[in-house]
C-alpha positions, 0 to 999 in steps of 0.5 A, a space after each residue: 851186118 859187118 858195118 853194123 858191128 864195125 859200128 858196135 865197136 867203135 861206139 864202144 872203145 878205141 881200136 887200140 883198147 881191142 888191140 892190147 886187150 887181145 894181147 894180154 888174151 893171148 899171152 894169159 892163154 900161152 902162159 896158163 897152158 890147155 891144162 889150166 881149163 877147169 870144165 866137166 869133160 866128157 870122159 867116158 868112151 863114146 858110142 861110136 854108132 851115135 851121130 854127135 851134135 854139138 852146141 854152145 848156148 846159155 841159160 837164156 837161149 836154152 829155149 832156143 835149142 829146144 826148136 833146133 834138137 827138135 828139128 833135128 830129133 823129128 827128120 832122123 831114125 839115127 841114135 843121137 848124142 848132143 853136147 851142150 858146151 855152157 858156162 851153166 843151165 838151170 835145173 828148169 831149162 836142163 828138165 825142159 831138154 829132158 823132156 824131147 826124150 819124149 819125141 826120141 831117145 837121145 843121150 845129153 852131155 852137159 859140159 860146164 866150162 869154167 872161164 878161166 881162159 875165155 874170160 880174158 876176151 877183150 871187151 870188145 869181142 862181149 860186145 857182138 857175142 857172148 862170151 859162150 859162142 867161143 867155147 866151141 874154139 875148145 871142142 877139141 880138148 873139150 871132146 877129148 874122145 870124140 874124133 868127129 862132131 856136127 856143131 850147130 848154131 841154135 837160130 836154126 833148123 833142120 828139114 832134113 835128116 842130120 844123118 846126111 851131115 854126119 855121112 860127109 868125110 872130112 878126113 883131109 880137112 880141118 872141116 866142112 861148112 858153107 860158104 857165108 853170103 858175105 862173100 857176095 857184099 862188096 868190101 865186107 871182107 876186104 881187111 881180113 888176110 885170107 889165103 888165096 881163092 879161100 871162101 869165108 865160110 859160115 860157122 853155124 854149121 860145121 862138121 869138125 875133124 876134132 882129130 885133126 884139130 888136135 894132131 896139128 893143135 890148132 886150139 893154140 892157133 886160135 888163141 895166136 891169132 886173136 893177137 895176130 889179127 886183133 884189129 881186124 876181128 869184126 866176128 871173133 870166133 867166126 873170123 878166127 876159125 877162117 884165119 885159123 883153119 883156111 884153106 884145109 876146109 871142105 866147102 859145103 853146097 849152100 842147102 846144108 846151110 841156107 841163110 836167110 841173107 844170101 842174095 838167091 834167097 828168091 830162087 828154089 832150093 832143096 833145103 836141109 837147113 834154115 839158118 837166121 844168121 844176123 841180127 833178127 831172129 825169127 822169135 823176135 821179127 814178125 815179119 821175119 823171113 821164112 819164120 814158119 819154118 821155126 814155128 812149126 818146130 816151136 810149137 813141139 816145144 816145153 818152152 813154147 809159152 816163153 817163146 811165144 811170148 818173145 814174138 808177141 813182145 816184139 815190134 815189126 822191123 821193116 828194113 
């Protein structure tokens, strides 16, 4: 998947183009200051009681994230909060959300950011990424109440209950995740300094001491090395959150985020999690790996019709 982006961009522009865009990123970002982030925060005072999920989708994978809260909403008793960081949903989609509440009672955050910092991401990160996926670099001053969070990417689903992430303490470290099978592909990391013995992990799920995010603003870290280490950043946000945060993080056993790329995909596990990391999507491959599992979420949801649609659209891929 690397060599695939690694093709994207250079396809696109010069290694130096990425260079010098990141540069002027990172000066716009220490020269507007945190304080110059327009957004609709969430302000009032949490229930500490509540399990907090957070997401970063636009308009366009709305229908996506139905399936994940679905998933997660179906396996738990737990009081949920979702926040749904965004840089806009339309009525429909907000309305479509809305009605999970049917399945289970559940608060929902809406947080509209505005761009005034992640708008000068170089091109070349809007390449392999929109542009949202970087909102959750913010969570911390987005979140400003919350000392806690579970961030989930929304090309997933739970079978387990998501009480068992919110149970994992993370009180020294920055954060838990899994370890990414990309550690397991020869020379696919090669460029990337990370610490001695540190695992690249997989950032589709995390749980997030936003707490500790901002005792040692790390926030402004992110920003300085997207400067410091513009020209090795394949994954932006994902490699950002390795440089950054490594080696203060909490290596998590794979079933809390089985990706359908890792090399024991043969071999039995107690998943809690199916994650489609990479390029093919169960709603667009038909012959997509383990995809019954997002069906038989998808089928609960008010965006079936459009999802459903995606799938019989979509061409075979044999690789």
């Amino acid at each position: 998947m690397r060599e695939k982006v690694l093709n994207i961009l250079k396809n696109k522009r010069t290694w130096l183009s990425a260079v010098c865009g990141s540069l002027l990123f990172a000066t716009f970002y220490l020269a507007s200051g945190s304080n110059k982030l327009s957004s609709t925060q969430m302000t009032s005072a949490p229930n500490t009681e509540d399990i907090h999920v957070v997401f970063n989708v636009d308009d366009n994978y709305a229908k996506f994230l139905s399936v994940t809260m679905i998933s997660i909403l179906q396996n738990t008793d737990e009081h949920l909060h979702f926040h749904i960081l965004t840089d806009g949903l339309s009525e429909t989609s907000l309305n479509k959300l809305n009605e999970l509440k049917k399945i289970k009672p559940f608060e929902l955050d809406i947080i509209k950011i505005d761009d005034k910092r992640i708008a000068q991401i170089p091109d070349y990160f809007r390449d392999t990424i929109n542009s949202v996926a970087t909102y959750r670099l913010l969570a911390s001053s987005l979140l400003p109440n919350l000392d806690k969070v579970i961030y989930l990417d929304v090309d997933l689903v739970l079978l387990g209950d998501i009480k068992e992430y919110w149970q994992i303490d993370v009180n020294d470290y920055y954060l838990a995740a899994a370890v990414d099978p990309l550690n397991e592909k020869e020379g696919m990391l090669k460029n990337l300094p990370l610490p001695d013995k540190a695992l690249y992990f997989n950032s589709g799920v995390m749980i997030l001491n936003l707490k500790k995010w901002r005792q040692d603003d790390v926030e402004k870290k992110f920003f300085e090395n997207t400067a410091k280490y513009a020209g090795v950043l394949l994954l932006p946000d994902q490699d950002l959150l390795n440089l950054t945060l490594l080696p203060q993080v909490k290596y998590l056993d794979k079933r809390y985020n089985f990706m359908i790329e890792s090399e024991d995909l043969e071999k039995e596990h107690e998943f809690l999690t199916i994650h489609w990391a990479g390029f093919f999507k169960p709603w667009e491959k038909k012959d997509g790996i383990m995809a019954e599992y997002f069906w038989g979420y998808a089928e609960y949801s008010p965006f079936y019709p459009e999802i459903a649609q995606m799938y019989y659209s979509a061409t075979p891929h044999h690789y």
